[in-house]
N, CA, C and O atoms as a GROMACS GRO file, in nm:
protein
  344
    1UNK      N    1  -1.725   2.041   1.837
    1UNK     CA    2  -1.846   2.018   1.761
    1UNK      C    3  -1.808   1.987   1.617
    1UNK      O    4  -1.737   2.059   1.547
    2UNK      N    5  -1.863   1.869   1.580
    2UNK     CA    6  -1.847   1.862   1.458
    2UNK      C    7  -1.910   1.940   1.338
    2UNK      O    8  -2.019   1.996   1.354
    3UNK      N    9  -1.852   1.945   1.235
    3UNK     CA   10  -1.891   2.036   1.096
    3UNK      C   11  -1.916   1.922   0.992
    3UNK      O   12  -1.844   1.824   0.977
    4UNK      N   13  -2.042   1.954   0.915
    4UNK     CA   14  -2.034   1.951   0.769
    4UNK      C   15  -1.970   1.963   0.687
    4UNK      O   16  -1.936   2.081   0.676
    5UNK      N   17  -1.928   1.899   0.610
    5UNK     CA   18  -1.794   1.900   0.472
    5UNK      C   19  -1.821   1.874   0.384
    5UNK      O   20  -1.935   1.832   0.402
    6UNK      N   21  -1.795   1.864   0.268
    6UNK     CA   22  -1.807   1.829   0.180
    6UNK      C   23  -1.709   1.766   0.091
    6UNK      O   24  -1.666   1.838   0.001
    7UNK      N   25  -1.651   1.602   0.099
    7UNK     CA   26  -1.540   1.585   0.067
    7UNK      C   27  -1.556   1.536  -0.099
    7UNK      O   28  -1.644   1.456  -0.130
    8UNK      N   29  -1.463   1.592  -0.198
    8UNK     CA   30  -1.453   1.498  -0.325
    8UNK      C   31  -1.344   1.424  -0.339
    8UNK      O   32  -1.245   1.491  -0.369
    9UNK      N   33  -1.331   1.338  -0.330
    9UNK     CA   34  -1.194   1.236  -0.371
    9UNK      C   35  -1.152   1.244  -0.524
    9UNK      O   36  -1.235   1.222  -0.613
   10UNK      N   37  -1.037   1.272  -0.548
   10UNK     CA   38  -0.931   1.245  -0.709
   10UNK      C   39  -0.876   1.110  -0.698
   10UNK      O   40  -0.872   1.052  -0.589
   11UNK      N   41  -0.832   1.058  -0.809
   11UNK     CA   42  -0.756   0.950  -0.846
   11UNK      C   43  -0.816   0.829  -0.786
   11UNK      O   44  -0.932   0.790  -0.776
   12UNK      N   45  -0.688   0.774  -0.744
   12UNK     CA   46  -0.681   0.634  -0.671
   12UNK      C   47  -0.802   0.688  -0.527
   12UNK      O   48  -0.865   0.606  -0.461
   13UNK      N   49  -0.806   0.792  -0.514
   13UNK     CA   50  -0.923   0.806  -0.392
   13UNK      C   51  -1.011   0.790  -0.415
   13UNK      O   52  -1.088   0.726  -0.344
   14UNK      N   53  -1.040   0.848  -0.536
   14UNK     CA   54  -1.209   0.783  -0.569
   14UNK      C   55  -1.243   0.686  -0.650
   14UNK      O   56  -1.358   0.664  -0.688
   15UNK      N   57  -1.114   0.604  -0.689
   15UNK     CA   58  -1.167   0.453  -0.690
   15UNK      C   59  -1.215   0.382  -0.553
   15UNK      O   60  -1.326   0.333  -0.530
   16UNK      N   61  -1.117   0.387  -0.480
   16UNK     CA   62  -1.120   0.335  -0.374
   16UNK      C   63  -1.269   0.406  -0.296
   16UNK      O   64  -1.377   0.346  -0.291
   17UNK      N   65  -1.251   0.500  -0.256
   17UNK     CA   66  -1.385   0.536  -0.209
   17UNK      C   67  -1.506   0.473  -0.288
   17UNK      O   68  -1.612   0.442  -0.234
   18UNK      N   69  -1.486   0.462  -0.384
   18UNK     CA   70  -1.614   0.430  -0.495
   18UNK      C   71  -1.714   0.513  -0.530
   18UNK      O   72  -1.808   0.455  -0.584
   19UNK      N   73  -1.729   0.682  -0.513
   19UNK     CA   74  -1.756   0.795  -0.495
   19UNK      C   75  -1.680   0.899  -0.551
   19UNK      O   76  -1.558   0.897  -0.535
   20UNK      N   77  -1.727   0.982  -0.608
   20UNK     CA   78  -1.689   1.098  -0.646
   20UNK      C   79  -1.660   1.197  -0.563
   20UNK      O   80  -1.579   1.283  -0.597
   21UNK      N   81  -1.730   1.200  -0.430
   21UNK     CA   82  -1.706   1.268  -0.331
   21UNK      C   83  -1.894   1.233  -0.200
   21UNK      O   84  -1.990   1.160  -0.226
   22UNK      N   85  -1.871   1.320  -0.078
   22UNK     CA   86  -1.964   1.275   0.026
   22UNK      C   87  -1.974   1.377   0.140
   22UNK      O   88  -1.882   1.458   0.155
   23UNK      N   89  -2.075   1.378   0.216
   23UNK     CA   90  -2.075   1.486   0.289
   23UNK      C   91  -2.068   1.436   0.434
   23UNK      O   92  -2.161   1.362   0.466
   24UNK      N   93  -1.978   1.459   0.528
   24UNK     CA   94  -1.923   1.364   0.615
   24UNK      C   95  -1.923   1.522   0.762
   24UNK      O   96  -1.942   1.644   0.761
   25UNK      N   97  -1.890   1.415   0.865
   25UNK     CA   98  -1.876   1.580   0.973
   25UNK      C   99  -1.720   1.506   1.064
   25UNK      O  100  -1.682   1.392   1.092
   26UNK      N  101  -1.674   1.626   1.082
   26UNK     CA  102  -1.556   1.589   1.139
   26UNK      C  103  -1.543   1.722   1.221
   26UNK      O  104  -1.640   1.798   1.214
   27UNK      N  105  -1.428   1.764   1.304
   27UNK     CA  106  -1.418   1.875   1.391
   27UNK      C  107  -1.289   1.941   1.324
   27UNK      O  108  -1.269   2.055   1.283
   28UNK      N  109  -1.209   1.824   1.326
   28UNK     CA  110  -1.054   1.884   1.229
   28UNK      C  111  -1.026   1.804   1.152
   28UNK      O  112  -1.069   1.689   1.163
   29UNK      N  113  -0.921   1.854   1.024
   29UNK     CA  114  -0.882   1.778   0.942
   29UNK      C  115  -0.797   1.618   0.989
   29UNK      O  116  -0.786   1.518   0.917
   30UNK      N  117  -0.764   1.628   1.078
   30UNK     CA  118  -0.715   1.500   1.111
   30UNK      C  119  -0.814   1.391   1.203
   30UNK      O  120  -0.780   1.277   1.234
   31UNK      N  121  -0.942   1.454   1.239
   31UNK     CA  122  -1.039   1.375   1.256
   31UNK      C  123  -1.097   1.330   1.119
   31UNK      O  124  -1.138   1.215   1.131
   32UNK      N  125  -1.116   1.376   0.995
   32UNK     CA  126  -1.148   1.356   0.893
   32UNK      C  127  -1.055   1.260   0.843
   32UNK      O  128  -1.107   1.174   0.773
   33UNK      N  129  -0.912   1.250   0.863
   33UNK     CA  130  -0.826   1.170   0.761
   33UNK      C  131  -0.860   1.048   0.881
   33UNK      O  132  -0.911   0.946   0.835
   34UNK      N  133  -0.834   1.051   1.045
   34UNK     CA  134  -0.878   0.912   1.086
   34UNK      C  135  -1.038   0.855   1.058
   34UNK      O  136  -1.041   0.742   1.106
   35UNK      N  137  -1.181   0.890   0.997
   35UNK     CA  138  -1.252   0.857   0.980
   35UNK      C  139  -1.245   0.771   0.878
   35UNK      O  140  -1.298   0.661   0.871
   36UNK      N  141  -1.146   0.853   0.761
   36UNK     CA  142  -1.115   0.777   0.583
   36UNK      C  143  -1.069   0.684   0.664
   36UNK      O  144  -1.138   0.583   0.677
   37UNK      N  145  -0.974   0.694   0.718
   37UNK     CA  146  -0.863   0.558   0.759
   37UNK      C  147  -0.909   0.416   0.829
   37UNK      O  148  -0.855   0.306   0.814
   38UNK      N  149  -0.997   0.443   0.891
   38UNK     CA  150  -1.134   0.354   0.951
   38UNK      C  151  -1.209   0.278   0.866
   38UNK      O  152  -1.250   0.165   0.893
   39UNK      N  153  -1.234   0.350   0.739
   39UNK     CA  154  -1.258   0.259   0.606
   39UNK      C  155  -1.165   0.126   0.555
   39UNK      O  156  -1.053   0.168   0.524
   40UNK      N  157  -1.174   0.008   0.541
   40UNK     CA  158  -1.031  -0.037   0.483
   40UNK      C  159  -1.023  -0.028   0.311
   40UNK      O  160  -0.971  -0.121   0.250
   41UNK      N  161  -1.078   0.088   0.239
   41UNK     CA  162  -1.081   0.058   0.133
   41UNK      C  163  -0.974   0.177   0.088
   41UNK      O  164  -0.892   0.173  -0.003
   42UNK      N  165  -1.001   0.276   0.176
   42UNK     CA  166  -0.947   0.424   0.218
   42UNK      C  167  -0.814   0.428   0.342
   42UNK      O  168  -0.730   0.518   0.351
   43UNK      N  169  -0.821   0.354   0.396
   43UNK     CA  170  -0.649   0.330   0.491
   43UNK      C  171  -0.572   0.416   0.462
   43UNK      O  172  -0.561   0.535   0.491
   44UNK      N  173  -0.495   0.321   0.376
   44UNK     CA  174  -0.346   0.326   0.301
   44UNK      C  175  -0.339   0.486   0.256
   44UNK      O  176  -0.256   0.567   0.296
   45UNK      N  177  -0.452   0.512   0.156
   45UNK     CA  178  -0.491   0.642   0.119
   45UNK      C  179  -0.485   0.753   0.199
   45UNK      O  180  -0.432   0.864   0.189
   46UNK      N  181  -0.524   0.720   0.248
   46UNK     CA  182  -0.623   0.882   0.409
   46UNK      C  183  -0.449   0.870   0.473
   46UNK      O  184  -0.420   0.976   0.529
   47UNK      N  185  -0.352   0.784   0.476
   47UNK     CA  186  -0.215   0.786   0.524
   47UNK      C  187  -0.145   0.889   0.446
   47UNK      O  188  -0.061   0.944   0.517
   48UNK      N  189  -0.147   0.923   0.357
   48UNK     CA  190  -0.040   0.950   0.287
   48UNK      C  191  -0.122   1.068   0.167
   48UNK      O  192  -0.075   1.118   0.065
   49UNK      N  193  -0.212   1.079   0.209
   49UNK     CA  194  -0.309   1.171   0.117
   49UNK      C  195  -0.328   1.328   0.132
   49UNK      O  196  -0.388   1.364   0.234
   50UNK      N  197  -0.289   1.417   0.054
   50UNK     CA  198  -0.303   1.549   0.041
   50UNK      C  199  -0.414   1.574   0.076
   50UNK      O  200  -0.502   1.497   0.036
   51UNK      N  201  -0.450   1.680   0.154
   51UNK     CA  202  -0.594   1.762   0.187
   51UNK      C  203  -0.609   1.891   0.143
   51UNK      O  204  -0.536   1.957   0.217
   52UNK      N  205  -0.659   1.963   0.068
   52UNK     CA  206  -0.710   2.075   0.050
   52UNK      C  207  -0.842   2.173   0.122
   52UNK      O  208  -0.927   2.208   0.040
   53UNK      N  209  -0.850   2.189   0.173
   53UNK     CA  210  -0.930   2.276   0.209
   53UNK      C  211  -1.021   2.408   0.134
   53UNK      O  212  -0.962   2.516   0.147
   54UNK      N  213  -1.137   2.415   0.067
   54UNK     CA  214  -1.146   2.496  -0.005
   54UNK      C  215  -1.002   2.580  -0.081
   54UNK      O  216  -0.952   2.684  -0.039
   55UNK      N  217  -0.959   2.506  -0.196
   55UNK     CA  218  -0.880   2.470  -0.239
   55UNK      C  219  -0.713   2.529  -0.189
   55UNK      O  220  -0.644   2.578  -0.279
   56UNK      N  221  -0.670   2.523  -0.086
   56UNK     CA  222  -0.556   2.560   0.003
   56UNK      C  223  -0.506   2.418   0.126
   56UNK      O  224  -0.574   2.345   0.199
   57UNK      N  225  -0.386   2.428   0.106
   57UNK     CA  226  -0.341   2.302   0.124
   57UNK      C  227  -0.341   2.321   0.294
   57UNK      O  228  -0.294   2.421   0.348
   58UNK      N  229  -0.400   2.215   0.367
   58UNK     CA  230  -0.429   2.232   0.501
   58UNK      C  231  -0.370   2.104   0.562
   58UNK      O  232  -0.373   1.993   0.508
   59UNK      N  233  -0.316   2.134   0.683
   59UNK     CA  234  -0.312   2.025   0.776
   59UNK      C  235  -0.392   1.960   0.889
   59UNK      O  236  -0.496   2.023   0.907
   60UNK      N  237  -0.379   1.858   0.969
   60UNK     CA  238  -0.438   1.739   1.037
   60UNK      C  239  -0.483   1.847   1.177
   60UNK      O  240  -0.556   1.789   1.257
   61UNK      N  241  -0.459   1.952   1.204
   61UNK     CA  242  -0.458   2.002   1.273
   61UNK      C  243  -0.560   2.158   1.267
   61UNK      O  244  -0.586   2.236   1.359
   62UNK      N  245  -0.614   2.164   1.079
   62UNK     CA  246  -0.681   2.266   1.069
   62UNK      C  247  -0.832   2.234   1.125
   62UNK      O  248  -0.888   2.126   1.105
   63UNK      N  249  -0.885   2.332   1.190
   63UNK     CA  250  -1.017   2.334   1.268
   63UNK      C  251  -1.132   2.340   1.150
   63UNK      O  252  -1.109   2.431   1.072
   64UNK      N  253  -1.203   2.293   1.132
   64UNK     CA  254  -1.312   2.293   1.033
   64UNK      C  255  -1.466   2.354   1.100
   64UNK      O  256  -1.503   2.334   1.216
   65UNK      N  257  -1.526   2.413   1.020
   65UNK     CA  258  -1.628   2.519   1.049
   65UNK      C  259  -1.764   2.483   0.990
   65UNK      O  260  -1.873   2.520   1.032
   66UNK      N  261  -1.738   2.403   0.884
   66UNK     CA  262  -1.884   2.373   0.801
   66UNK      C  263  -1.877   2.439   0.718
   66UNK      O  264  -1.837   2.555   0.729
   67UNK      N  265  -1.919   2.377   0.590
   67UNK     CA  266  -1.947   2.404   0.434
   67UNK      C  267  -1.835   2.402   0.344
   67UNK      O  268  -1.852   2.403   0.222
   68UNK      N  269  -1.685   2.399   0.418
   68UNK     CA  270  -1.610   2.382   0.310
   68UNK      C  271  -1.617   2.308   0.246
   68UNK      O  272  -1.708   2.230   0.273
   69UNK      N  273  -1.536   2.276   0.124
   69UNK     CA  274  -1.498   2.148   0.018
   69UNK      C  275  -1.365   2.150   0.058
   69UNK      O  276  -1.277   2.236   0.055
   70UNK      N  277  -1.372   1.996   0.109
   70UNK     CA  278  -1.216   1.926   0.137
   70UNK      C  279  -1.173   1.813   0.022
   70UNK      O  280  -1.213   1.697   0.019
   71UNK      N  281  -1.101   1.862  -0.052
   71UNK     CA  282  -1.092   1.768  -0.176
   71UNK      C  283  -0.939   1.646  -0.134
   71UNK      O  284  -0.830   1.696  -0.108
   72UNK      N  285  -0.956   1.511  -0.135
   72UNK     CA  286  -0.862   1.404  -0.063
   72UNK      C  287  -0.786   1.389  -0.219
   72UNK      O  288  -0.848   1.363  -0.322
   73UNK      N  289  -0.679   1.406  -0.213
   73UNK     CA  290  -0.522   1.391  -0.299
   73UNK      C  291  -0.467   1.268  -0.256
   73UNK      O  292  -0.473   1.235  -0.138
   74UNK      N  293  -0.413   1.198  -0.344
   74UNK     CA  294  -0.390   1.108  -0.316
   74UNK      C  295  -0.231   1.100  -0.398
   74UNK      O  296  -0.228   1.092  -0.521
   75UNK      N  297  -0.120   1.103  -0.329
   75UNK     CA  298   0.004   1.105  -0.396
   75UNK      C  299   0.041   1.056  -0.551
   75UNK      O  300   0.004   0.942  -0.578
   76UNK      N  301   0.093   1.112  -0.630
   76UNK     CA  302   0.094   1.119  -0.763
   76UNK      C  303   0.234   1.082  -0.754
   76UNK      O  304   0.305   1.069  -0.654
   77UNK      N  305   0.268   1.063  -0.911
   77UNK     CA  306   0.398   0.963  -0.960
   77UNK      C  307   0.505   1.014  -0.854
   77UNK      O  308   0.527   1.135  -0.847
   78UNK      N  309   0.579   0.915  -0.764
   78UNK     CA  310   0.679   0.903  -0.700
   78UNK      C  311   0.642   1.000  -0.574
   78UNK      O  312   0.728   1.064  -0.514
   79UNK      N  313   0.536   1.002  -0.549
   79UNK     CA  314   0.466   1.067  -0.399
   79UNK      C  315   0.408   0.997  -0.298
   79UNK      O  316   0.326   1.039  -0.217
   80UNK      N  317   0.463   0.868  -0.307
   80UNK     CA  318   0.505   0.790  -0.187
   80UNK      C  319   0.518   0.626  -0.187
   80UNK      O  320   0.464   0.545  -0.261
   81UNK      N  321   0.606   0.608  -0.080
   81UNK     CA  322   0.656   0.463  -0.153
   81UNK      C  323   0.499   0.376  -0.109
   81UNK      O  324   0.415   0.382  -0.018
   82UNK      N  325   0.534   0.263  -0.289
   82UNK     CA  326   0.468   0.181  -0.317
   82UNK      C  327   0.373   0.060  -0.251
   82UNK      O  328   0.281  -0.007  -0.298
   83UNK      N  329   0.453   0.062  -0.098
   83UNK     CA  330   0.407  -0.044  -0.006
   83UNK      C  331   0.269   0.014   0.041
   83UNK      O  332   0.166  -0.053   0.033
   84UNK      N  333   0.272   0.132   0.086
   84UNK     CA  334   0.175   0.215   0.104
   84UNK      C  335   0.024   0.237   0.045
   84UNK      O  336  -0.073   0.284   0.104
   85UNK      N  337   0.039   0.177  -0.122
   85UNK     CA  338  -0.035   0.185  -0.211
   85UNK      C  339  -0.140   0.056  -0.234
   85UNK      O  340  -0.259   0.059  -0.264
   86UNK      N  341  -0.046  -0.066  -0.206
   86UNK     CA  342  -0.051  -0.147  -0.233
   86UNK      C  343  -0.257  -0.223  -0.222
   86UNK      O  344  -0.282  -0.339  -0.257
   0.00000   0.00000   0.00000
């Protein structure tokens, strides 16, 4: 079953998103990063992008419940090669 979230995007994420953040439903964090990735504005990003979980660093595999804030990171100076970015 999917959950309610509440995602805010930083940096290059929320250019790209064009949003400050959005309230989206996913079941796990890695259903959430393939939804970004489904975007083509968000791809490259949602690849290679830090997830937080009410602010604790979570993986593609954490189960989501509803109401957290999942804030999308997006690799910072020399946090991942450039092709990626592009």
């Amino acid at each position: 079953m999917s959950a309610d979230i509440d995602v805010r995007y930083w940096a290059g994420a929320r250019r790209a998103a064009g949003c400050e953040g959005e309230r989206l439903q996913a079941e796990t964090l890695g259903d959430l990063r393939a939804l970004l990735r489904a975007r083509p504005a968000l791809a490259r990003i949602s690849e290679v992008a830090s997830f937080l979980v009410d602010g604790q660093h979570a993986g593609d595999s954490h189960r989501l419940v509803g109401g957290e804030q999942v804030d999308v990171l997006p690799p910072f100076a020399g946090g991942a090669p450039t092709h990626l970015l592009r």
